[in-house]
KOLVO-158342 format. One record per residue: y, z, x of N, C-alpha, C in turn; residue number from 1. Coordinates in pm, 1 decimal, padded with zeros to 6 digits. Example, Ala and Ser with C-alpha at 12.3 -4.5 7.8 and 13.67 -1.06 7.14 Angstrom:
SITE        n_v        n_w        n_u       ca_v       ca_w       ca_u        c_v        c_w        c_u   pafi
SITE   -00569.0    00780.0    01319.0   -00450.0    00780.0    01230.0   -00330.0    00780.0    01320.0      1
SITE   -00225.0    00708.0    01285.0   -00106.0    00714.0    01367.0    00003.0    00787.0    01290.0      2
This chain:
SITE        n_v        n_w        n_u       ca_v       ca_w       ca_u        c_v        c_w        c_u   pafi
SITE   -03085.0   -01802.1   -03394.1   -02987.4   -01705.5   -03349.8   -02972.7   -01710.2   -03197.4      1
SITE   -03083.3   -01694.8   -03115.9   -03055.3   -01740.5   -02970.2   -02995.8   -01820.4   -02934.7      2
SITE   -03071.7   -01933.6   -02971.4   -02960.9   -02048.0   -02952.3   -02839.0   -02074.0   -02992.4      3
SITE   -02763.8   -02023.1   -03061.3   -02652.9   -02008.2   -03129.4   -02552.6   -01925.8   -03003.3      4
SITE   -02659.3   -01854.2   -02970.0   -02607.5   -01725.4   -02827.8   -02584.5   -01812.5   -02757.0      5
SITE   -02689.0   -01888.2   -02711.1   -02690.4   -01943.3   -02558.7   -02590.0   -02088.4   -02539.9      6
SITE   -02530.5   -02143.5   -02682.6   -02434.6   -02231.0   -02715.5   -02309.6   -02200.8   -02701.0      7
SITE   -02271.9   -02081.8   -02735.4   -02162.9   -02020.5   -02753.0   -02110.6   -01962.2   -02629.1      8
SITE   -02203.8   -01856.9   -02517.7   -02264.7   -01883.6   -02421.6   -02185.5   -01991.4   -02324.7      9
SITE   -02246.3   -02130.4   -02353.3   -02202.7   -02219.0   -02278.1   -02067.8   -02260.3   -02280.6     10
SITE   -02027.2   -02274.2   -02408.7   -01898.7   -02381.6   -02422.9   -01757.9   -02226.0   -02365.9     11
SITE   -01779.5   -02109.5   -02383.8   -01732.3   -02013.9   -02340.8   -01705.5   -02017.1   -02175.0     12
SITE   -01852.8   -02067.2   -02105.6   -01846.2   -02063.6   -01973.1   -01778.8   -02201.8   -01946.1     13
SITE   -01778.8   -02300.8   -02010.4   -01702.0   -02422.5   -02014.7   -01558.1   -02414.0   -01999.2     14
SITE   -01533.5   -02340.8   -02108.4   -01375.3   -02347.8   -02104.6   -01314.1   -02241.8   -01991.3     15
SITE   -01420.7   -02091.4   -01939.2   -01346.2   -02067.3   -01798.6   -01339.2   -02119.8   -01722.7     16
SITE   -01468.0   -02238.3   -01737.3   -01436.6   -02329.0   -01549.5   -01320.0   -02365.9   -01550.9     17
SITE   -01349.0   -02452.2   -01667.6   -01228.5   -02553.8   -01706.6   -01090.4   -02467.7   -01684.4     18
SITE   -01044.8   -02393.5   -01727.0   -00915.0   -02299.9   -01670.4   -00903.6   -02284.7   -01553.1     19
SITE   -01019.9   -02226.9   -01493.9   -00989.7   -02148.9   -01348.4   -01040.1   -02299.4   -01248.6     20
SITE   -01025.6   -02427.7   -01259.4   -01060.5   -02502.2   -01182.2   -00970.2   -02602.8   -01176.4     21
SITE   -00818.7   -02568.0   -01265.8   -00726.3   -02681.9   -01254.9   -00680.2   -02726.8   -01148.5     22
SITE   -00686.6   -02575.9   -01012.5   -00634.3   -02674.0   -00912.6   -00432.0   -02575.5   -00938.0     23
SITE   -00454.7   -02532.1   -01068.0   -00293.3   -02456.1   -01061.4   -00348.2   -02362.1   -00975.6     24
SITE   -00135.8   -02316.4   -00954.0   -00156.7   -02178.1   -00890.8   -00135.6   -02087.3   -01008.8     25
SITE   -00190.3   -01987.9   -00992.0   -00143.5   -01865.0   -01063.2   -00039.2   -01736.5   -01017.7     26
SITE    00046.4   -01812.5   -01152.8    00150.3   -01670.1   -01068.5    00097.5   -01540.7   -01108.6     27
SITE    00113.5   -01484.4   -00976.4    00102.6   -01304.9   -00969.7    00201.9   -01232.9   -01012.2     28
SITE    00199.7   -01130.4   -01068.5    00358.9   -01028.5   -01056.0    00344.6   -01012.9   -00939.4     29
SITE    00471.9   -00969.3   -00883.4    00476.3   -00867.4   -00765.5    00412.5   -00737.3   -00752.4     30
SITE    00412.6   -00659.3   -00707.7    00349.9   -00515.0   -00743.0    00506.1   -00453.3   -00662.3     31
SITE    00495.0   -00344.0   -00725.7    00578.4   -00269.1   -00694.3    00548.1   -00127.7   -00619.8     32
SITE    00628.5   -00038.2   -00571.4    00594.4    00060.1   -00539.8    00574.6    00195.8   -00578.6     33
SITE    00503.4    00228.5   -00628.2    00461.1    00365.9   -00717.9    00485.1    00502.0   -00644.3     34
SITE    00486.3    00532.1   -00508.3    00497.3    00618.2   -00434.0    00349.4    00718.3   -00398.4     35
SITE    00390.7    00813.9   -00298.9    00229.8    00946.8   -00299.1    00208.7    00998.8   -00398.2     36
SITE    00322.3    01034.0   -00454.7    00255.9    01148.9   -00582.0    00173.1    01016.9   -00694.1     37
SITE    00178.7    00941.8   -00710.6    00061.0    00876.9   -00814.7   -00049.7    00873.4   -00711.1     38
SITE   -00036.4    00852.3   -00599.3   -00191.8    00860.2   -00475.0   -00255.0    00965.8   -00500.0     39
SITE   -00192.4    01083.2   -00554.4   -00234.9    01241.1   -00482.4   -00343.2    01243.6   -00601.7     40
SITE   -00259.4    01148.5   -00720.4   -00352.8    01228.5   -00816.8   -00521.1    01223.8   -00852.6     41
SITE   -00556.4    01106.6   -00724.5   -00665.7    01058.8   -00746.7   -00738.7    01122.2   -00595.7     42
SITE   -00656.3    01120.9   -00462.6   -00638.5    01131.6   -00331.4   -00594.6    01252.0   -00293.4     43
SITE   -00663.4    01374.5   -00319.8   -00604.6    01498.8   -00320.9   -00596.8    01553.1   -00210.9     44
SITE   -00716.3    01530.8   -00123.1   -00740.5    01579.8    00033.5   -00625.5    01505.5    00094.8     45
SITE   -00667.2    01367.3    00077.6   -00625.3    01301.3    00183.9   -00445.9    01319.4    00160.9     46
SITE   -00407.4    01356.8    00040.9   -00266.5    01331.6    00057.5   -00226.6    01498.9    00098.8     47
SITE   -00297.4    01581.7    00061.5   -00226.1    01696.4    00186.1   -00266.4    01706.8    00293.0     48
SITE   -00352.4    01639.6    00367.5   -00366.0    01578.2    00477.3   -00243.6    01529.0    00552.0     49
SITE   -00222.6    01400.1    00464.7   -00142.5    01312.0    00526.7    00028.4    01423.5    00473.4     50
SITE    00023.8    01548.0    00407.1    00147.7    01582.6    00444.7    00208.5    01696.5    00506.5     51
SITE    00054.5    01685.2    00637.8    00105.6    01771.8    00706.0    00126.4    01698.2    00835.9     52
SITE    00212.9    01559.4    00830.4    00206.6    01478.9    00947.4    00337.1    01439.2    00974.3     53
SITE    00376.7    01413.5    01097.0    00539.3    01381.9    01095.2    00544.1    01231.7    00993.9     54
SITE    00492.7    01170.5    00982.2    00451.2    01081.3    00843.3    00563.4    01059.1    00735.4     55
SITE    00515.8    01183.5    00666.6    00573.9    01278.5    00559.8    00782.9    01278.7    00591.8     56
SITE    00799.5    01310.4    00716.2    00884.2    01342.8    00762.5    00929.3    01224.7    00836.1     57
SITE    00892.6    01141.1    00825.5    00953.2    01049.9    00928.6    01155.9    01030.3    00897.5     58
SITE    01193.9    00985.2    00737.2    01341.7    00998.5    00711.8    01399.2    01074.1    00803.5     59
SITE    01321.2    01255.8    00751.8    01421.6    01335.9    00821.7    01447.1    01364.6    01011.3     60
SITE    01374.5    01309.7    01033.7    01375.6    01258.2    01206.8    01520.1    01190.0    01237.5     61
SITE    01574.3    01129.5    01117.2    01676.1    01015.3    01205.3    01779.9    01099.9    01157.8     62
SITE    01855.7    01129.5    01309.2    02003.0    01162.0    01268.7    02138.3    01076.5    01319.5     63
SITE    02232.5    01147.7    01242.8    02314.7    01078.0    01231.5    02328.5    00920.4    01161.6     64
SITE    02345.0    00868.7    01220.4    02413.3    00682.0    01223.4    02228.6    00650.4    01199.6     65
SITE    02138.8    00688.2    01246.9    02019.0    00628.0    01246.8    02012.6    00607.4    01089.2     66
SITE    02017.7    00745.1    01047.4    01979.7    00740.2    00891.4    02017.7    00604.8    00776.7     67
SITE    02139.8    00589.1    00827.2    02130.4    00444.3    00715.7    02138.9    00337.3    00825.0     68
SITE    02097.5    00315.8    00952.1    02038.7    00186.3    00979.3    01897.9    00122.1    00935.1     69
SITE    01914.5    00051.0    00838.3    01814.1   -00048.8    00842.4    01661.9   -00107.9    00933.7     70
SITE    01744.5   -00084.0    01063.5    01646.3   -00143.3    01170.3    01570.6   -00015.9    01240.0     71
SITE    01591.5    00128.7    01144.8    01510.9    00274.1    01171.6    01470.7    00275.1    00984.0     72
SITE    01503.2    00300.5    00866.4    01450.7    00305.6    00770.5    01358.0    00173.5    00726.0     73
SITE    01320.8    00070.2    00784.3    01195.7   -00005.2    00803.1    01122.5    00076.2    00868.3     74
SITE    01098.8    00154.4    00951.4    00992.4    00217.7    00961.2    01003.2    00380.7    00956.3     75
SITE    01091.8    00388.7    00899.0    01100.8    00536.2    00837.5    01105.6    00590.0    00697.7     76
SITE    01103.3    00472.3    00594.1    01065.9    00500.9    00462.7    00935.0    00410.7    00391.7     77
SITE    00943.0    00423.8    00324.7    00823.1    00280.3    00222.9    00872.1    00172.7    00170.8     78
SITE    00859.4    00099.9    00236.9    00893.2   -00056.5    00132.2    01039.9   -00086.6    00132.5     79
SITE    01150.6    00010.2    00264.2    01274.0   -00076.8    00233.0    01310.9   -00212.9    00269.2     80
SITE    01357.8   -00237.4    00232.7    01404.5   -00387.3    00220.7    01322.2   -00498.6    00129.2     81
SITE    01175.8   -00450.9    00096.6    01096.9   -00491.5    00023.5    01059.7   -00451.8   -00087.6     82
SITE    01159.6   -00406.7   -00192.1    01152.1   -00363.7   -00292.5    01116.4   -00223.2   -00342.3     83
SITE    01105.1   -00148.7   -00167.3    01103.5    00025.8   -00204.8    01203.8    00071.8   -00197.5     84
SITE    01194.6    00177.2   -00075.2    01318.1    00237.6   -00060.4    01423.0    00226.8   -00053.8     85
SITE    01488.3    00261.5   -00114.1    01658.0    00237.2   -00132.7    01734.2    00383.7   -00165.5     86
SITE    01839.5    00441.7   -00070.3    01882.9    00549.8   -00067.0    01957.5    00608.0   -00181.9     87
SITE    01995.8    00495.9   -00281.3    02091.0    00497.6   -00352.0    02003.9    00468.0   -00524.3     88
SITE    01835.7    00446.2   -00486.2    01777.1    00423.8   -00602.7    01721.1    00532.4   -00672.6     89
SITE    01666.4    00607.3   -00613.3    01576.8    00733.6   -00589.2    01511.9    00704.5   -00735.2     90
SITE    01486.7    00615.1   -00785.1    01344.1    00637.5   -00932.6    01222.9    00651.4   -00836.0     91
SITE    01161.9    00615.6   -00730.1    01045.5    00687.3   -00684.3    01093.4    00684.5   -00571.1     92
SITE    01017.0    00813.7   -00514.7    01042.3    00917.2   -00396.3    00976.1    00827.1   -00286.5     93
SITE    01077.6    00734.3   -00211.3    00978.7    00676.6   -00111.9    00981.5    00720.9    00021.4     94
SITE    01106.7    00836.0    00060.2    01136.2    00877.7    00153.1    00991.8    00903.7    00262.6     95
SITE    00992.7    00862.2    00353.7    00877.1    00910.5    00477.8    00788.9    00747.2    00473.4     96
SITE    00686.4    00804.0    00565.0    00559.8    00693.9    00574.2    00486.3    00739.8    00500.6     97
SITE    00446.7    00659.4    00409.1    00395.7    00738.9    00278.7    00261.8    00611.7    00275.5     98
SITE    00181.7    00628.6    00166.0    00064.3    00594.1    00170.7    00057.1    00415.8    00165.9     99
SITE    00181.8    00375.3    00055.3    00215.6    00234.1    00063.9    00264.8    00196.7    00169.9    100
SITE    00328.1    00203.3    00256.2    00362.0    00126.4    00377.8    00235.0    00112.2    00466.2    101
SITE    00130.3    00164.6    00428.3    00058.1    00083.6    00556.0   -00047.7    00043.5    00448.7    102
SITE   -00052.0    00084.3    00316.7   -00189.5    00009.2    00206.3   -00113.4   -00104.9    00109.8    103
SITE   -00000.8   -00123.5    00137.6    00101.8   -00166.2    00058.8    00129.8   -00133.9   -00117.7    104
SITE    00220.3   -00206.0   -00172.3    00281.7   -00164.6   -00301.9    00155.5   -00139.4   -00385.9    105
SITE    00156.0   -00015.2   -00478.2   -00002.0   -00013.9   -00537.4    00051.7   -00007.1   -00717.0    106
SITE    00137.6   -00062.3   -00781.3    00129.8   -00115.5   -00877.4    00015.5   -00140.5   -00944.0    107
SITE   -00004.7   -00271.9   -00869.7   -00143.1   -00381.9   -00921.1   -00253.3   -00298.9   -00898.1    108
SITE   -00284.1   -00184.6   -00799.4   -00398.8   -00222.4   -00798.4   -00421.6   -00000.8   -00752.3    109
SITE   -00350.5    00042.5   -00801.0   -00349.6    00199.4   -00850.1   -00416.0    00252.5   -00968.1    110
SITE   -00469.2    00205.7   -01091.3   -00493.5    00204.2   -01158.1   -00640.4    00260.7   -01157.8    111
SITE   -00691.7    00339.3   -01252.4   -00769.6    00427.4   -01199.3   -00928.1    00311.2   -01200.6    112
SITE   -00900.2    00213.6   -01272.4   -00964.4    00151.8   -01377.7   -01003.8    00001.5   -01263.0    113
SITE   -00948.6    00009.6   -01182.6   -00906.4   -00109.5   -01078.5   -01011.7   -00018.6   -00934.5    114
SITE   -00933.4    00092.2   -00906.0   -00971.4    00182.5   -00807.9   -01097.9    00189.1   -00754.0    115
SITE   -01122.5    00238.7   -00866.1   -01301.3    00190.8   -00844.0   -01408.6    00129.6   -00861.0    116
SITE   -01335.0   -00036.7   -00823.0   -01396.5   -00180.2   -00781.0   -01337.0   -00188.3   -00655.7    117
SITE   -01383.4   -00174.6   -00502.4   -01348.9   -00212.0   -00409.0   -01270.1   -00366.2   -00398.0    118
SITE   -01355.7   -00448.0   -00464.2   -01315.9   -00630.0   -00479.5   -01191.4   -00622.6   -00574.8    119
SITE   -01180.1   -00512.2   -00667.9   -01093.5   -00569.6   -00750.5   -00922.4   -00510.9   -00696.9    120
SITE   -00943.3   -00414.6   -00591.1   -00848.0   -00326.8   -00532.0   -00821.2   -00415.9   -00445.2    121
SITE   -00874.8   -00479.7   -00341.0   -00811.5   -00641.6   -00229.8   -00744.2   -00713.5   -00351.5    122
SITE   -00802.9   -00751.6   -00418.5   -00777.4   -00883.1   -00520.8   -00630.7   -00842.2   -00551.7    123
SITE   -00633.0   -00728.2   -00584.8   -00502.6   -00670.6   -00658.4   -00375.9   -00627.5   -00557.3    124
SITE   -00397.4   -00653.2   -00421.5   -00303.1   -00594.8   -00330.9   -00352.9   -00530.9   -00234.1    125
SITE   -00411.5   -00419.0   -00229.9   -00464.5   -00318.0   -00131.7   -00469.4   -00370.9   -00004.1    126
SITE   -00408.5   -00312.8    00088.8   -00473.3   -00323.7    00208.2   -00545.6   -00223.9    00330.5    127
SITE   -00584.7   -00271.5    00395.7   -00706.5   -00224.4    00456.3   -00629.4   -00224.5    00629.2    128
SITE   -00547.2   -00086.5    00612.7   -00458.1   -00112.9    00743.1   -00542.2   -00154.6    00861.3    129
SITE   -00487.3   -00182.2    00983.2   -00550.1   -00215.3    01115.2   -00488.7   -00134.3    01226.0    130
SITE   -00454.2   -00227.3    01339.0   -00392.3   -00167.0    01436.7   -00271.1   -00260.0    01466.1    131
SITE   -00264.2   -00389.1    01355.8   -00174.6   -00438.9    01360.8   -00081.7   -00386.4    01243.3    132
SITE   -00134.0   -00336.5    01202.0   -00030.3   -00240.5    01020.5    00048.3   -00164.2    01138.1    133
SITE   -00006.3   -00051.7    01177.1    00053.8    00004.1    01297.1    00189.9   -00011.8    01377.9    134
SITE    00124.1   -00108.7    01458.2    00196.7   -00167.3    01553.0    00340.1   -00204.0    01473.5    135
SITE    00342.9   -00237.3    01399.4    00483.6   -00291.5    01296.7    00571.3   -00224.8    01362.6    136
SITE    00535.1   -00040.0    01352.8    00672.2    00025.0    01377.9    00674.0    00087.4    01500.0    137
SITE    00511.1    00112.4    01547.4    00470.7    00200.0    01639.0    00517.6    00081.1    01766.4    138
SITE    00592.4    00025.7    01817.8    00592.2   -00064.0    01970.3    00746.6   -00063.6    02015.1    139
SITE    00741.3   -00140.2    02074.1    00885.2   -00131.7    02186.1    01035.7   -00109.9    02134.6    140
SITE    01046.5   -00186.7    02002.4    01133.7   -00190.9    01951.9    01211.3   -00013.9    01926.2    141
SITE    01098.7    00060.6    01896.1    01137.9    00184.6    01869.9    01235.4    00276.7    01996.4    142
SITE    01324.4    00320.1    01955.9    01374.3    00417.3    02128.1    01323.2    00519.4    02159.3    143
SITE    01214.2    00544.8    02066.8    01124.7    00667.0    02123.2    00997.0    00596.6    02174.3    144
SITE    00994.1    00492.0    02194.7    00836.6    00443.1    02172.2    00810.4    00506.4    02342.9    145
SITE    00619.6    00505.3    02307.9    00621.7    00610.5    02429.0    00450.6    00509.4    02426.0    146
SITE    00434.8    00424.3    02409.0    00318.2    00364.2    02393.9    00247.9    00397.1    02242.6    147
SITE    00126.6    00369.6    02209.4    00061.4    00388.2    02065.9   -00104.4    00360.5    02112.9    148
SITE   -00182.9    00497.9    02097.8   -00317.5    00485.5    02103.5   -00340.7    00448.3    01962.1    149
SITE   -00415.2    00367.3    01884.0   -00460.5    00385.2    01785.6   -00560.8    00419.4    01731.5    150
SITE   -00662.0    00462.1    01803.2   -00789.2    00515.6    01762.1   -00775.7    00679.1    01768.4    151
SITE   -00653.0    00712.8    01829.7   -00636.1    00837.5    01873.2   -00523.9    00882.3    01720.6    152
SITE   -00436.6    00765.1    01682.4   -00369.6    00759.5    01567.2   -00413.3    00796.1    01441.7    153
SITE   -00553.7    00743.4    01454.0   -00621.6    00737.0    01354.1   -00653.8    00918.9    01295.4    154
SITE   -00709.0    00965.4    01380.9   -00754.9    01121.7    01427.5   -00664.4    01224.7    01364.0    155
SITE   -00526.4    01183.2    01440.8   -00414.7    01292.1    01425.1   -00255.5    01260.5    01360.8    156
SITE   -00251.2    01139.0    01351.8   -00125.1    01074.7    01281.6   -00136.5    01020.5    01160.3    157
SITE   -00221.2    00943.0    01117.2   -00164.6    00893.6    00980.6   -00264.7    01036.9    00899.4    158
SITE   -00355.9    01114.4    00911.4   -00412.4    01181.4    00856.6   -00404.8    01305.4    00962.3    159
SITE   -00428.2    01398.5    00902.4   -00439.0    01507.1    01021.8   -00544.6    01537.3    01052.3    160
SITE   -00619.7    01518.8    00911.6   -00748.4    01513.8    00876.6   -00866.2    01443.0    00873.5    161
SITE   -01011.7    01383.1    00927.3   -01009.0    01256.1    00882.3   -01064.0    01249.7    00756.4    162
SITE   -01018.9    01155.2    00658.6   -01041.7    01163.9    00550.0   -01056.2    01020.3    00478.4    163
SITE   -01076.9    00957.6    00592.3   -01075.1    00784.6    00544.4   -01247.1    00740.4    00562.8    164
């Protein structure tokens, strides 16, 4: 009977090498964007945290003509132009800087079941913002830009709270 295990065992571990060593690529889905409210439900602090921050509010900041430029809703909603926000889509609420634009699309890797495997949350998408996630929207390009501390960002802007 062991041996029967430890055979079965093998030719099992055989045929994953053998798969995962062709040398193909593997296609990924894309992940898509789920929005805060699936974050909150796991992320309760941190997402009323993060909505008591101009964050939250970033859309309603732009007036006028800003509002449907493109080159202000890249960094005033989640994921437009990249398969989020879209003014005219509204199936999820991506309006503001919301938790995917700086951890990206959490499809793949939201799942409660995924969540809590650190390795399996990278693997799946997650990211692990910096000060270059940041910088994307926070620098010159902006007409308010007024410089960007980011350690000071960290404190009082993307959280109000710290909660990371």
């Amino acid at each position: 009977m062991k041996l029967r295990i430890i055979f079965l065992a093998a030719i099992s571990a055989g045929i994953l090498l053998t798969a995962f060593s062709t040398g193909e690529e593997v296609e990924r889905p894309m992940p898509a964007y789920v929005g805060a409210t699936k974050c909150k439900i796991c992320h309760l602090e941190i997402f009323n945290s993060w909505a008591d921050t101009p964050h939250r509010k970033a859309l309603s900041s732009l007036q006028g003509e800003e509002a449907g430029d493109p080159r202000c809703l890249e960094c005033h909603t989640t994921g437009f132009g990249t398969g989020g926000y879209a003014a005219d889509a509204g199936i999820v609420d991506l309006a503001g800087v919301q938790c995917e634009a700086c951890h990206g699309a959490g499809s793949l890797y939201s799942l409660s079941s995924i969540m809590i495997k650190p390795d399996l949350c990278n693997q799946a998408g997650l990211v692990a913002p910096d000060s270059l996630t940041c910088m994307r929207c926070h620098n010159a390009r902006s007409p308010t830009f007024k410089g960007f501390a980011y350690k000071v960002g960290l404190l009082t802007g993307t959280h109000s709270r710290k909660c990371n």
